[in-house]
C-alpha positions in Angstrom: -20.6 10.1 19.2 -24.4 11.0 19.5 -23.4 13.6 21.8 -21.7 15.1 19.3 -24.2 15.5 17.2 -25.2 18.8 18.3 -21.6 20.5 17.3 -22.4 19.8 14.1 -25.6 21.2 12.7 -25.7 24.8 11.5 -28.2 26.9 13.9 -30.2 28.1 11.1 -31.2 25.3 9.2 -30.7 22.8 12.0 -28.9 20.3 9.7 -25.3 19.3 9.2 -23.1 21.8 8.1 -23.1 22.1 4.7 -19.5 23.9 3.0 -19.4 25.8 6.3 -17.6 29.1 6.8 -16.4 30.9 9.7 -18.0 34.3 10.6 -15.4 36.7 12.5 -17.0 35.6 15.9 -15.7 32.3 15.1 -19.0 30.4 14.6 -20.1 28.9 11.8 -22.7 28.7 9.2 -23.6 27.4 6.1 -22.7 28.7 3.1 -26.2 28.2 1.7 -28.1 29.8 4.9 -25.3 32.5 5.0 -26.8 33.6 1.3 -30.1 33.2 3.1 -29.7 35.6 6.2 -28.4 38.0 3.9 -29.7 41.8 4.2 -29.9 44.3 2.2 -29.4 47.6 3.8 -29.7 51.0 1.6 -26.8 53.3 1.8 -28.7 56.8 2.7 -31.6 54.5 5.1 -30.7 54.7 9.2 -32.7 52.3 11.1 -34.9 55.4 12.5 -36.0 56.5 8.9 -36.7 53.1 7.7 -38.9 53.1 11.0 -40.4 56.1 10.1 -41.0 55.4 6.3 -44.1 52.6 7.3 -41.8 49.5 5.9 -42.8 46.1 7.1 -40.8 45.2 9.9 -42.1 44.9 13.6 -40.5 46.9 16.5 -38.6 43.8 17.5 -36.6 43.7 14.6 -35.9 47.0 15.1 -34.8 46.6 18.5 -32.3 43.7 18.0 -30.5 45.5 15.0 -30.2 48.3 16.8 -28.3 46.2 19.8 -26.5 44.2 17.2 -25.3 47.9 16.0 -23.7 49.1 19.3 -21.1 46.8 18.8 -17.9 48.7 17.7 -14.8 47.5 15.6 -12.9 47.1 18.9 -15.5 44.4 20.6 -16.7 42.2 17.5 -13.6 41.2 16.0 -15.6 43.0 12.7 -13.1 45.9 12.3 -11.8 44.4 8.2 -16.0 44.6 7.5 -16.7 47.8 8.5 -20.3 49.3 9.3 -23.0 47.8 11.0 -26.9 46.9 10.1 -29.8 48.7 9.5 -33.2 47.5 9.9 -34.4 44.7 7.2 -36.7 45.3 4.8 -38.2 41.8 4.7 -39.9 40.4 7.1 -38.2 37.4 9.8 -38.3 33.9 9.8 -38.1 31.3 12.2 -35.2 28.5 11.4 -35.8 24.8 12.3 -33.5 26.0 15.8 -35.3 28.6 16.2 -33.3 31.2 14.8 -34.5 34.7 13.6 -33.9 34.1 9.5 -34.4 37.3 7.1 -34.6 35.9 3.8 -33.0 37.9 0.5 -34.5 41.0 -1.0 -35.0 38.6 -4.5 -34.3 35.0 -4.2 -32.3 32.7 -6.8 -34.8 31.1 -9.2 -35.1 27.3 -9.0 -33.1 26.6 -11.9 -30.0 28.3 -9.9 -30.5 26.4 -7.0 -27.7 24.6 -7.4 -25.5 27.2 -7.3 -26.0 27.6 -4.1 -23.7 24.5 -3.2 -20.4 26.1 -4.7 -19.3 29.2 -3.6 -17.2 29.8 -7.5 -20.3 30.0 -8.9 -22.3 32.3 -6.2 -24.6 35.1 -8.2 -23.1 38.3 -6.6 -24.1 40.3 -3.8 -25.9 43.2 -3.5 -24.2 45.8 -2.3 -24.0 46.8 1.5 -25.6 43.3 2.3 -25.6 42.7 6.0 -25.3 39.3 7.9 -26.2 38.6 11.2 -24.6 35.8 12.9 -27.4 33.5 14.5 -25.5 32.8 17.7 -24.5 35.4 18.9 -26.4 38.1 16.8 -23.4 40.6 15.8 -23.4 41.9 12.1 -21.5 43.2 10.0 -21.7 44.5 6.5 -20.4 42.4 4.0 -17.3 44.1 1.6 -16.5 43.4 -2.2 -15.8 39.8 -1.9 -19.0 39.2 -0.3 -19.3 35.4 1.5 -16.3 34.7 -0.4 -14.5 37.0 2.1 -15.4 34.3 4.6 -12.9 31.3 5.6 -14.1 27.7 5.2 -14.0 25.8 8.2 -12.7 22.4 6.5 -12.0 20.9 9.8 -15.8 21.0 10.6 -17.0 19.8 6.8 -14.5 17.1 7.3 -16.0 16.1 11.0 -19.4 16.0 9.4 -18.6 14.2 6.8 -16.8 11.6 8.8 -19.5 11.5 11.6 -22.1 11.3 8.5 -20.6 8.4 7.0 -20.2 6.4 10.3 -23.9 7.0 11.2 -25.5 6.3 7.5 -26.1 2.7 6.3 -27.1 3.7 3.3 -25.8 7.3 1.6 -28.7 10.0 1.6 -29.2 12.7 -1.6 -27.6 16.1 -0.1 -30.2 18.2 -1.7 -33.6 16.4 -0.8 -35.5 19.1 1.6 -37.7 16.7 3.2 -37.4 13.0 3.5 -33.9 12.5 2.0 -34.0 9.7 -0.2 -31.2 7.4 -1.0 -28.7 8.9 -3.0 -27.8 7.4 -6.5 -24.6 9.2 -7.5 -22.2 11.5 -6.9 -20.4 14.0 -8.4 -16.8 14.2 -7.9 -16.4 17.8 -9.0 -19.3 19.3 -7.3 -18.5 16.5 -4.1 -22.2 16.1 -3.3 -24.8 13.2 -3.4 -27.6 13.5 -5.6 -30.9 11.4 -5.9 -32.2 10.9 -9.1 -35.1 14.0 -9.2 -32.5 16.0 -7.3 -29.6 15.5 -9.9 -32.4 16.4 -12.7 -32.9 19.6 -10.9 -29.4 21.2 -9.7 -27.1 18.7 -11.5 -28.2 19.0 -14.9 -26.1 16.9 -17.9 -25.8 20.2 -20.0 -23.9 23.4 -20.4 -21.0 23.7 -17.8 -21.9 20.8 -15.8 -21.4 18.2 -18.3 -18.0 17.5 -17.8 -18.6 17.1 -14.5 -17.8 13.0 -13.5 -20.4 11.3 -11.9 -20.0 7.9 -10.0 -21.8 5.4 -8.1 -22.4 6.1 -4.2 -20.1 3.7 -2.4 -17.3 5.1 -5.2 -18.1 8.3 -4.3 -17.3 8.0 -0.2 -14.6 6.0 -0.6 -13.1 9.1 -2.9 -14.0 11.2 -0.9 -12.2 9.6 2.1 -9.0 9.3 -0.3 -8.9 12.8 -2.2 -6.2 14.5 -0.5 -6.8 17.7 1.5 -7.1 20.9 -0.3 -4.3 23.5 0.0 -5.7 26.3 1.9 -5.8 29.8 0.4 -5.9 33.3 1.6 -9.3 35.0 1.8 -7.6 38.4 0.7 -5.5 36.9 -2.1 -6.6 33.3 -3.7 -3.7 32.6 -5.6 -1.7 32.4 -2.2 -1.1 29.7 0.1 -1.7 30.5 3.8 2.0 29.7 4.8 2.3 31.8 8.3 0.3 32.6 11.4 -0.4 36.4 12.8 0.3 36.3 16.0 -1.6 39.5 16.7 -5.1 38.6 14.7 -4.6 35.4 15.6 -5.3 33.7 11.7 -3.0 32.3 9.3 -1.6 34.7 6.6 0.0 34.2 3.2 3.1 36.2 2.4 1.9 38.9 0.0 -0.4 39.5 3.6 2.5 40.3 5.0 4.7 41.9 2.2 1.5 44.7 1.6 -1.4 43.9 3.6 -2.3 44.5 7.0 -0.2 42.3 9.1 3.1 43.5 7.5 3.6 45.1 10.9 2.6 42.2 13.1 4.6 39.2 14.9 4.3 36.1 12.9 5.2 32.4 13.3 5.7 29.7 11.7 2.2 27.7 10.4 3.3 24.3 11.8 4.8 25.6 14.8 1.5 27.0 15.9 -0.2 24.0 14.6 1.8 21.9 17.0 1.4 24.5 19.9 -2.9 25.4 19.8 -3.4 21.0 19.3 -0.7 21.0 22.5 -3.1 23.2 24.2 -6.2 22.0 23.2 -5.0 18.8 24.3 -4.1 19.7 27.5 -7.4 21.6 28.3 -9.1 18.5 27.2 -7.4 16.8 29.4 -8.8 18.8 32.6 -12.2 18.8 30.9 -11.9 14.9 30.8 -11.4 15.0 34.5 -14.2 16.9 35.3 -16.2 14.6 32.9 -15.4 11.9 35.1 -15.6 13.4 38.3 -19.6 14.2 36.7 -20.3 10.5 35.9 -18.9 9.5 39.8 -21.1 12.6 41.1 -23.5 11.4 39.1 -23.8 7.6 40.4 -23.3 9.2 43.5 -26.5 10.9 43.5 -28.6 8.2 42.5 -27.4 5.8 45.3 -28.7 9.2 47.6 -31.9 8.9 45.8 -32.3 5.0 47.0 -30.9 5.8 50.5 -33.4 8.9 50.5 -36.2 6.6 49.8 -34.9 3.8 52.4 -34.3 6.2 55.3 -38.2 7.9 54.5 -39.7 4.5 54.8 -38.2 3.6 57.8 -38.6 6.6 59.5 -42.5 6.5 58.6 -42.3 3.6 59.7 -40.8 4.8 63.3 -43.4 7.4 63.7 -46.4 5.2 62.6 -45.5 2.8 65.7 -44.9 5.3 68.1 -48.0 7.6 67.5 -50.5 4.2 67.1 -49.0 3.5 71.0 -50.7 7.0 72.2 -53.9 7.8 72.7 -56.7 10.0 70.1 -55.5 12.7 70.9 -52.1 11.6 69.9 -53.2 10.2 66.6 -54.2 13.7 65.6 -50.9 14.7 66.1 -49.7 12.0 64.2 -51.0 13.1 61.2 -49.4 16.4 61.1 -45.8 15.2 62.0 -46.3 12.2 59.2 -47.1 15.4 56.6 -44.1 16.9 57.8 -41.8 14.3 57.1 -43.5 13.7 53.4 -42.6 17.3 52.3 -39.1 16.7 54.0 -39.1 13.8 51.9 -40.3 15.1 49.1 -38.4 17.8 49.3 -35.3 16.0 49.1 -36.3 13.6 46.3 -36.8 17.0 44.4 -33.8 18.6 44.9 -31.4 15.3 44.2 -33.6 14.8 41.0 -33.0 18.7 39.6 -29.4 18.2 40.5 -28.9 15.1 38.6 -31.4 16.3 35.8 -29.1 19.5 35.5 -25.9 17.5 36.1 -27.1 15.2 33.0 -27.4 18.4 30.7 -23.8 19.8 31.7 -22.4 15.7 31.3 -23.9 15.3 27.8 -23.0 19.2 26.3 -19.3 18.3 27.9 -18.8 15.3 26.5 -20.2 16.1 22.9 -17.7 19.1 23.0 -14.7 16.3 23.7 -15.9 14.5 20.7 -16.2 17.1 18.8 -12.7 18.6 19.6 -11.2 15.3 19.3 -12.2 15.2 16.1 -10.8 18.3 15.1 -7.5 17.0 16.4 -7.3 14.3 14.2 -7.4 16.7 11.6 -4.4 17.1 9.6 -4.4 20.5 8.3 -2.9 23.2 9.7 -4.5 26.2 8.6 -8.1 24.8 9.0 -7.4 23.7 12.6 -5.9 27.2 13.5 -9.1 28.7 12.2 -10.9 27.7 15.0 -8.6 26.5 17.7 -8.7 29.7 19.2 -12.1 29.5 19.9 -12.5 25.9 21.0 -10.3 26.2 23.3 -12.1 29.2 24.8 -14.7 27.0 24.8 -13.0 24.1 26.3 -11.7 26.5 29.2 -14.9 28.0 29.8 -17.0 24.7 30.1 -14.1 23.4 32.6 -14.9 26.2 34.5 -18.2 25.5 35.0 -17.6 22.6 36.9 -16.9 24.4 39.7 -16.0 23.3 43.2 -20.4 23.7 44.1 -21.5 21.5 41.0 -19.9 18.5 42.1 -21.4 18.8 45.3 -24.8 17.3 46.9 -27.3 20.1 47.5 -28.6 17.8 49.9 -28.5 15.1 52.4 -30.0 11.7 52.6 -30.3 11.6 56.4 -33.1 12.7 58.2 -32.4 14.7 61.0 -35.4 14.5 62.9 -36.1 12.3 66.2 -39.5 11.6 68.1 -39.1 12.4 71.6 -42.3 10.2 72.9 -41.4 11.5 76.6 -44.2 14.3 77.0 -47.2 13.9 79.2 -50.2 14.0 78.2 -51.1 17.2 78.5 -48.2 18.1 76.5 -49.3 16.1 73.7 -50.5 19.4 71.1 -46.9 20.4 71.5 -45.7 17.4 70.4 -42.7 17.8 67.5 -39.7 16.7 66.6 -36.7 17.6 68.3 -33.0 17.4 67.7 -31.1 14.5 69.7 -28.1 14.3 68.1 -24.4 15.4 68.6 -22.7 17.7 66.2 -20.2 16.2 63.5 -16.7 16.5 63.5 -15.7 19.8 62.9 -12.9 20.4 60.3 -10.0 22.7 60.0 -9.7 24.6 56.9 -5.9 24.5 56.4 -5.8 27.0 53.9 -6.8 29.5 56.4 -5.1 27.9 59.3 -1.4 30.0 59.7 1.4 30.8 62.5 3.6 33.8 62.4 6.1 34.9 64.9 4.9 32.8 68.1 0.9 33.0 67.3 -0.7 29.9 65.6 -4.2 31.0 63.8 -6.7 28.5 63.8 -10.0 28.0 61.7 -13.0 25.3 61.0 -16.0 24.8 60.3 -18.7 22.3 59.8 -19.3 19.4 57.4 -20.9 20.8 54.2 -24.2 18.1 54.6 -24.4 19.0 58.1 -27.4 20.8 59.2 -27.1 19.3 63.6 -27.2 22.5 65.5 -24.0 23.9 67.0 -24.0 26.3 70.1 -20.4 26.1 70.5 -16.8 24.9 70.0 -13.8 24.2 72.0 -10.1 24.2 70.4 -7.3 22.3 72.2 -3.7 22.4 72.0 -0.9 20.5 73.3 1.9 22.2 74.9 4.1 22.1 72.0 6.5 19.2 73.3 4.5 16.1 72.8 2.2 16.7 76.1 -1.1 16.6 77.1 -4.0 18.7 75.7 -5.7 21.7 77.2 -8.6 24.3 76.3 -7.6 27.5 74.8 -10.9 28.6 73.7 -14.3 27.8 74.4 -17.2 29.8 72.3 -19.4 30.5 68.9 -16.7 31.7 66.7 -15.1 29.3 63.9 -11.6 31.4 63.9 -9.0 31.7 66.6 -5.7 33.2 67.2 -3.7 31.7 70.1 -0.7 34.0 71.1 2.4 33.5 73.3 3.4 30.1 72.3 7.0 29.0 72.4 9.2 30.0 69.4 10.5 26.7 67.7 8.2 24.4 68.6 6.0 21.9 67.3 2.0 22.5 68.1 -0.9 19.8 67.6 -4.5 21.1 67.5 -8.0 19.5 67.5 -11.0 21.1 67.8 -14.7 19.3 68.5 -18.1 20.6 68.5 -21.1 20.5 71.3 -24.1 21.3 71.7 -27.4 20.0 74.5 -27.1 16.6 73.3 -23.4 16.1 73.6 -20.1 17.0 72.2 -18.6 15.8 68.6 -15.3 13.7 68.0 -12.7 15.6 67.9 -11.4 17.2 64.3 -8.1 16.0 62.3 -5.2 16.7 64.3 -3.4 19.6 62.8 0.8 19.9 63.2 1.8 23.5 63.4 5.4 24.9 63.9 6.0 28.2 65.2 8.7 30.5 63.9 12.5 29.3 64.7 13.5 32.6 64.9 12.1 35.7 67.0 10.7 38.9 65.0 9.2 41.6 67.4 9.5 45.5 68.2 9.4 47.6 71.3 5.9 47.6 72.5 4.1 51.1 72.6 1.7 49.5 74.9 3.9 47.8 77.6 6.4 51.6 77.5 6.8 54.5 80.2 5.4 57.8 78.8 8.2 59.2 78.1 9.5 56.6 75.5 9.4 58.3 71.9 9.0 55.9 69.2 9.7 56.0 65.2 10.9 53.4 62.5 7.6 51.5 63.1 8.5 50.9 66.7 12.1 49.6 66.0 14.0 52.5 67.3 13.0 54.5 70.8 14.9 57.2 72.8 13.3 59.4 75.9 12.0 62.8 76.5 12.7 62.5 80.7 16.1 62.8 82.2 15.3 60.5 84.4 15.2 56.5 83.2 12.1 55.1 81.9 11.8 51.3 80.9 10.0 49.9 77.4 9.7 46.4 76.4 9.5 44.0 73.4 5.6 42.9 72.6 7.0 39.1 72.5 7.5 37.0 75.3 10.0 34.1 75.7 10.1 30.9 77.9 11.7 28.5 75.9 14.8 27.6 73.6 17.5 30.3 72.6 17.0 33.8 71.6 19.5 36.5 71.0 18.8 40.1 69.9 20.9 43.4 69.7 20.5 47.0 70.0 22.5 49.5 68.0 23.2 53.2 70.1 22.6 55.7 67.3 22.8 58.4 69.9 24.9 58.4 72.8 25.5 62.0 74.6 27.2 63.4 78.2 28.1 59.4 79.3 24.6 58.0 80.5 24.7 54.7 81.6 21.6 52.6 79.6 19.9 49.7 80.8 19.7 46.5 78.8 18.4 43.2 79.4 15.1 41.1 80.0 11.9 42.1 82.9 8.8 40.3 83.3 5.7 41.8 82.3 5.2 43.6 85.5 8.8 45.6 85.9 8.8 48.7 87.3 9.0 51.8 84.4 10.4 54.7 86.2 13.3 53.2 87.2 16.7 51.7 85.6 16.3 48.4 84.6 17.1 46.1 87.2 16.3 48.3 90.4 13.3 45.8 91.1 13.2 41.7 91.4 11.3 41.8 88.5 14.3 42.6 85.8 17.8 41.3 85.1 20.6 43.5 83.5 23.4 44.8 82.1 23.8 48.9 82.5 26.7 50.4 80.8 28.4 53.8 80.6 31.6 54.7 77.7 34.1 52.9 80.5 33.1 50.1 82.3 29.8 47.8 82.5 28.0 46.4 85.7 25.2 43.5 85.9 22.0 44.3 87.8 19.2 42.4 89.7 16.8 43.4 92.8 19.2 46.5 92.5 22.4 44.4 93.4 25.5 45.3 91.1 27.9 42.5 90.4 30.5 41.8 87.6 32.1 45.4 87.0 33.9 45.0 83.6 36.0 47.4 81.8 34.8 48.1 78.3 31.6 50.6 77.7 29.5 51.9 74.1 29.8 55.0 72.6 27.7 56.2 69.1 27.3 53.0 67.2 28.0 50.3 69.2 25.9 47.5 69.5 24.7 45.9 72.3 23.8 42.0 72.2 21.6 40.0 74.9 21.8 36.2 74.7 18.9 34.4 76.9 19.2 30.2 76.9 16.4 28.3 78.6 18.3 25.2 77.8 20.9 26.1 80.5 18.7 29.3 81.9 21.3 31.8 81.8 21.5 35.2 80.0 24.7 36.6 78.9 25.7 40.3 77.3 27.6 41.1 74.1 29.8 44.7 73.5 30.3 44.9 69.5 30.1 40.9 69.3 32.2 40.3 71.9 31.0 39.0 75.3 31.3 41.6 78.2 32.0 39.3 81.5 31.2 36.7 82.7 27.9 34.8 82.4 25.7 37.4 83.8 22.5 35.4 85.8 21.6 31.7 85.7 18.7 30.3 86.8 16.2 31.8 84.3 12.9 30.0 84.4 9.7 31.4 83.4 8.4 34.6 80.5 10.5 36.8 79.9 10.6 39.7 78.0 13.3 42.1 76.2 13.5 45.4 77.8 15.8 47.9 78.1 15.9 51.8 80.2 17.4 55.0 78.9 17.2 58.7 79.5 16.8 61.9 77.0 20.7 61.1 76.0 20.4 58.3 74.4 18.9 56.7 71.2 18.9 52.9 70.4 17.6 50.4 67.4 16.7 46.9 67.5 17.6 44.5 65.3 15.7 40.9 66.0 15.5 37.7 64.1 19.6 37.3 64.4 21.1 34.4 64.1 23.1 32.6 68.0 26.1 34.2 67.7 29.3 31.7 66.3 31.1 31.6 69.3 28.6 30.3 71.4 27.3 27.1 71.0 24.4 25.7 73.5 25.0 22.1 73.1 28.5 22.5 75.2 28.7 21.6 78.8 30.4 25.0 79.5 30.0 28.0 77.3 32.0 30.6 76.7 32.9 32.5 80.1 31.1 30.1 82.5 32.6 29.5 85.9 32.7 26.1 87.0 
């Protein structure tokens, strides 16, 4: 709980919180140095003409109340306050924490010290007093109420008190300034400890504090732990119990709030409900902040085990190099001492950054952990109201610290190895240019799945080396199988550390590797990646692979001519394997032409019908009949043709390498060509009089199923 500790003293005075409240920026204060910070600022006196009237305060102070004044309502959270601060008209003061203090105009004579331990009896404000939170240095201008207007954070006194109590063998006065001695009673009204020249002073046995009871120490902590929890109040109305939470302003209200004040407009819950919900979440963030508290302490012992292998692997390389230079000759030995220099400062070097990291990790470990104390503690706490005063804000803090644990703190900034290598090979002559050169082979590369994808029939791959790496790379060579189970073979060979392999087979199954190389040698191989390519065929007509003539719109799904004659386009994906089936819809179909459809290789002829050449198999069609074409031989006249908005299907199977037509989802003939090995390509050829659509990605038509020994219309 030492870690804690820090959570819980007040940034002005630098003790424990004492009655703290909770400025609108949600940190806290004492109530004591809140009366302290106070400011007066005159109503008709800007910051400029109190500069300009000679007061006493330095340009500096000027300066920061004038940035503390650009806040507006909107960005401080200070909107119910009102106004902002003018320059002081005393001079600053340092706080034990280092904290800019600007005393009050008149301070409270000794004999009201005292008073300034219980708010009910606070001497009143001056009016348009300012207050400056230490922390984050917004002010505001205080209203009628004065600090009164301030919530109590009784969460926070009650984690003091606790965390007091469990440190303190013996109970200290409250009010000793220096030195506290050990305290000899305790008053249960005013619920502080008191020495005996401290009680004389602010505890007095006259006038209204003597009724007040006071009782022995031990008594007094073990009340203390007993009395039951005050029932909170609302800052705007004391004589109502908070009772509701504003969703909107995020506080608890009382009813009268929201029968006549401000939130009478706003969404409200229910108090315990939002109790139950801000300790769920604060849980639950504490539970991801635990994790990265634990992942610190591993990184942490992780670190120092580098720091024992750093100094391990120095001293034996020294040692390396000592033997091999004393084995040359003078002029060697000179040379020696240079290359030893080097690899101190490498080593050195190291030792340096591993001890920052684990000096910086240390800080982040402790300030972490002290903040899981500390909220833990405020979880225990029982009431409501007080918790939902500053759950808000602890768990922005609880998020924001998690966050800073990013993926690059938990990671070495350096490597214990030494990368370096004597080559004691040189002649002679060569011996000036003796240094160290790299001799050894790259590590493993690995692929970064998150970046590696396939879409359609293309597999994108990428990697990269290990983060502690620092071997030289001059290149890299991905392999992939052939997406049945075989053998391995190059697909690229070069400097990048991306690569998209196109042209694979639809539905299949690809594994991938990828190894580094460079003069010395080449890497193992990566992590074998499993990639599947889409079951399914998505393409378009291919603008590239088209006659001239083609005309193309819908984004390349829909084409028609601007020749007479017949000109040939084709799909941009290629097909080898499995089963594929595709169809065109005519949208345009005028004075009977008769267009080609079917599959080509890559090199068909364009300027011709489909089917003319050796290089393209078809089906051409006119409103009648239908004929199937190949090295321009017509076979298979059926009856049966396409008008304006027929649809035209082609089936390719590799499994039985045969392509077959559809007419409005009917088969038209008889198979049309077997034998179909190799890439193939959709493609179809139409003239000025026609206009067709293509629809991909369909599923294998119901009457046809592959799997049977003989499909629909095969001849045996």
């Amino acid at each position: 709980m030492d870690e804690m500790e820090e959570e819980l003293k007040c940034p002005v005075c630098g003790s424990f919180f004492r009655e703290p409240i909770i400025l609108p920026c949600s940190h806290n204060i004492c109530l004591a140095c809140a009366r302290n910070i106070l400011v007066q600022t005159p109503d008709a006196e800007s910051p400029q003409s109190s500069r300009a009237s000679g007061s006493g305060v330095s340009d500096y102070d000027y300066l920061d109340l004038d940035k503390m004044s650009l806040y507006s309502e909107a960005d401080s959270g200070y909107g119910s306050y009102g106004g902002f601060a003018s320059a002081p008209t005393t001079p600053c003061q340092k706080s034990p924490n280092g904290v800019r203090v600007f005393p009050p105009a008149v301070p409270p004579p000794p004999s009201q010290h005292h008073l300034l331990q219980h708010p009910g009896s606070l001497p009143p404000i001056p009016r348009n007093s300012c207050i400056t939170c230490p922390q984050c240095h917004r002010s505001l201008i205080l209203d009628d109420r004065g600090l009164r207007g301030f919530p109590k954070n009784r969460v926070l006194e009650g984690v003091v008190d606790r965390y007091q109590q469990s440190k303190a063998a013996a109970l200290k006065c409250q009010l000793c300034e220096k030195s506290p001695k050990e305290a000899t009673v305790m008053c249960e009204q005013c619920d502080v400890f008191y020495c005996d020249p401290c009680r004389l002073r602010c505890h007095p046995p006259r006038g209204p504090l003597a009724k007040h009871r006071l009782v022995p120490p031990a008594q007094g902590r073990i009340s203390r732990r007993t009395s039951p929890r005050k029932i909170s109040t609302c800052t705007e109305h004391e004589l109502e119990n908070l009772s509701m939470y504003c969703v909107q302003c995020k506080m608890p209200v009382c009813y009268q709030c929201l029968e006549e004040g401000k939130h009478s407009t706003h969404e409200v819950k229910a108090l315990g409900a939002m109790w139950k919900l801000h300790k769920g979440q604060l849980s639950q963030a504490l539970n991801i902040l635990s994790d990265r508290a634990t992942e610190a302490k591993e990184f942490l012992v992780q670190l120092r085990n580098m720091v024992q292998h750093i100094q391990e692997n120095g001293v034996e390389f020294e040692a390396c190099l000592v033997a091999q230079c004393d084995a040359l000759i003078d002029a060697l030995n000179r040379r020696k001492a240079q290359l030893l220099s080097r690899v101190n400062k490498e080593h050195e070097h190291k030792l340096k950054v591993v001890r920052d990291q684990i000096q910086h990790c240390t800080v982040k470990l402790r300030q972490t952990t002290g903040l899981m104390e500390y909220c833990l503690e405020v979880i225990k706490e029982n009431d409501p109201s007080g918790f939902l005063q500053i759950s808000d804000a602890l768990i922005r803090r609880v998020h924001m610290t998690e966050s800073q644990w990013g993926k690059g703190t938990l990671t070495p900034r350096m490597t214990s190895d030494f990368d370096l290598t004597l080559d004691s090979g040189p002649l002679l002559q060569t011996i000036h240019q003796l240094d160290f050169v790299q001799m050894k082979v790259p590590a493993a590369p690995m692929l970064q799945l998150e970046e590696c994808c396939t879409q359609n029939n293309s597999a994108t791959l990428s990697w990269k080396q290990p983060p502690l790496s620092t071997i030289a790379v001059d290149g890299y060579i991905l392999e992939l199988d052939d997406g049945n189970g075989g053998q391995f073979r190059e697909v690229y060979v070069g400097k990048e550390t991306i690569c998209t392999v196109d042209g694979l087979h639809f539905n299949s199954t690809y594994r991938s590797r990828v190894k580094a190389f460079n003069s010395s040698g080449v890497s193992q191989y990566s992590k074998t990646l499993v990639m599947q390519t889409s079951e399914i065929a998505w393409f378009t007509f291919d603008p590239a692979s088209a006659h001239p003539d083609i005309v193309f719109s819908n984004e390349n799904f829909t084409v028609s001519c601007n020749s007479y004659d017949d000109r040939v386009v084709m799909g941009n994906t290629g097909f080898s394997r499995g089963v594929h089936y595709w169809e065109m819809s005519v949208d345009r179909y005028d004075n009977h032409p008769d267009p080609a459809f079917g599959v080509a290789r890559g090199d068909v002829l364009k300027d011709v019908m489909l089917g003319k050449d050796d290089k393209a198999w078809a089906m051409y069609v006119d409103n009648n009949r239908s004929w199937f074409m190949h090295n321009n031989s017509h076979t298979n006249r059926t009856d049966g043709g396409i008008g304006k908005g027929a649809t035209v299907g082609v089936l390719l199977d590799f499994t039985r390498g045969i392509l077959l037509f559809l007419i409005n989802d009917e088969q038209q003939g008889p198979i049309a060509f077997e034998g179909m090995e190799g890439l193939f390509y959709p493609a179809i050829s139409l003239n000025r009089n026609v206009q067709v659509t293509l629809h991909t990605g369909l599923p294998i038509p119901e009457f046809y199923a592959p799997s049977d020994p003989d499909p629909p219309g095969s001849v045996c």
